[in-house]
C-alpha positions, 0 to 999 in steps of 0.5 A, spaced: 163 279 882 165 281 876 158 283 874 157 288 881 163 291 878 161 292 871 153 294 874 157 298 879 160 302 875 155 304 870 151 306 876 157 311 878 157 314 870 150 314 870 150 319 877 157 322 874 153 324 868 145 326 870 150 331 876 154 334 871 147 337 868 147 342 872 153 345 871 153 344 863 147 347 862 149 354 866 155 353 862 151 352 855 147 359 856 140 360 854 142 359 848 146 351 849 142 345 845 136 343 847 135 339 853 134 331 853 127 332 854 126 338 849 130 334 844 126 328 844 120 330 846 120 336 840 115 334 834 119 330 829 116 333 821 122 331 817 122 324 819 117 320 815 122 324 809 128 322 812 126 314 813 124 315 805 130 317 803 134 312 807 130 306 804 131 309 797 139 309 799 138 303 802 134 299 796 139 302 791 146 301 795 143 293 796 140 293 791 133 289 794 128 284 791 121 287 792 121 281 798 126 285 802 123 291 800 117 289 803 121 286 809 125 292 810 117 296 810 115 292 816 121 294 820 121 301 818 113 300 820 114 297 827 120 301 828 116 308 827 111 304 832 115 303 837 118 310 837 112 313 838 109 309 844 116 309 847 115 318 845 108 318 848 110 315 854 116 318 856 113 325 854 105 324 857 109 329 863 114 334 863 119 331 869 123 335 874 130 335 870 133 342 876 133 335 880 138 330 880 132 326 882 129 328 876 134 328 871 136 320 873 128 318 873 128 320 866 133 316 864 132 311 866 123 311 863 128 313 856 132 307 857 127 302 858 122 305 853 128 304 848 129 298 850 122 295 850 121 298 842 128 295 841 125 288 843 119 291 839 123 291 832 128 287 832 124 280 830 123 285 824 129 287 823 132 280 823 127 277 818 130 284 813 137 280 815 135 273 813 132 276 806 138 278 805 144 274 801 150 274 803 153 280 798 148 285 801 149 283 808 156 285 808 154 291 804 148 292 810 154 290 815 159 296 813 153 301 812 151 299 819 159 299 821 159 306 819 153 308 822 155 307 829 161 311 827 158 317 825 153 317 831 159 316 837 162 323 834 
C-alpha cells in the first residue's frame, strides 16, 4: 500500500510539473531559459574541458596513485559514452513539447535514458571507489556531498 501511494504521488508531480510547462514558458517570455529539450539536446563544446579540469581537481584534491587515475579514466570514459547514446537517442527527433502528451513522453525517454547510462557507469565508478583508501573516500564523500547541495539550488 505504501508503495501505491509513493508511486501515486510522483505520478501527481510529475503531471503537476509537465502541466505547469505552459504557463511557465509564456510567463519566461522568448527570452526565459532554454527548453528541456534545447538544454539537452544543445552541443556540448566545453565538456570534454570541463571533465579535465575536474579530474585534474580531483586528482590533486585525492591525491591518486596512477592506478586510481586509470580508474577514474574508465569512468569518465564509460560516463561520457553513456551521455552520448542516451543524447543520441533522446534527441534522434524533436518532440511535441506544446503538448502535455509531448512533454510527459519526453520525460519520461529523459528518465529512462539516464537510467539505463547510470546502470551503464556505476560498475565503474564503484571500481574508482573501491581504489580508494579510506582518507580519500571521506574527502570523495564530502566533495560529492557538496556536489549534490550545489545542484539542488
Amino acid at each position: 500500500m505504501r508503495k501505491l501511494s509513493i508511486s501515486a504521488l510522483i505520478v501527481a508531480a510529475a503531471a503537476f510539473t509537465s502541466a505547469l510547462g505552459p504557463a511557465q514558458a509564456a510567463e519566461r517570455g522568448a527570452s526565459g531559459p532554454k527548453s528541456d529539450f534545447q538544454r539537452i539536446c544543445a552541443p556540448h563544446p566545453d565538456r570534454a574541458a570541463h571533465e579535465a579540469k575536474f579530474a585534474e581537481f580531483l586528482t590533486k584534491r585525492l591525491n591518486l596513485t596512477e592506478a586510481q587515475k586509470a580508474a577514474f579514466k574508465e569512468f569518465q570514459d564509460a560516463r561520457g559514452k553513456a551521455v552520448e547514446t542516451a543524447t543520441t537517442r533522446l534527441c534522434a527527433a524533436k518532440p511535441d513539447l506544446s503538448t502535455f502528451e509531448g512533454r510527459l513522453g519526453f520525460h519520461q525517454a529523459f528518465l529512462e535514458d539516464r537510467l539505463a547510462a547510470v546502470k551503464s557507469e556505476n560498475p565503474k565508478l564503484i571500481a574508482f571507489y573501491k581504489s580508494l583508501d579510506a582518507g580519500q573516500k571521506a574527502k570523495f564523500d564530502k566533495l560529492r556531498e557538496f556536489m549534490a547541495r550545489k545542484e539542488r539550488r
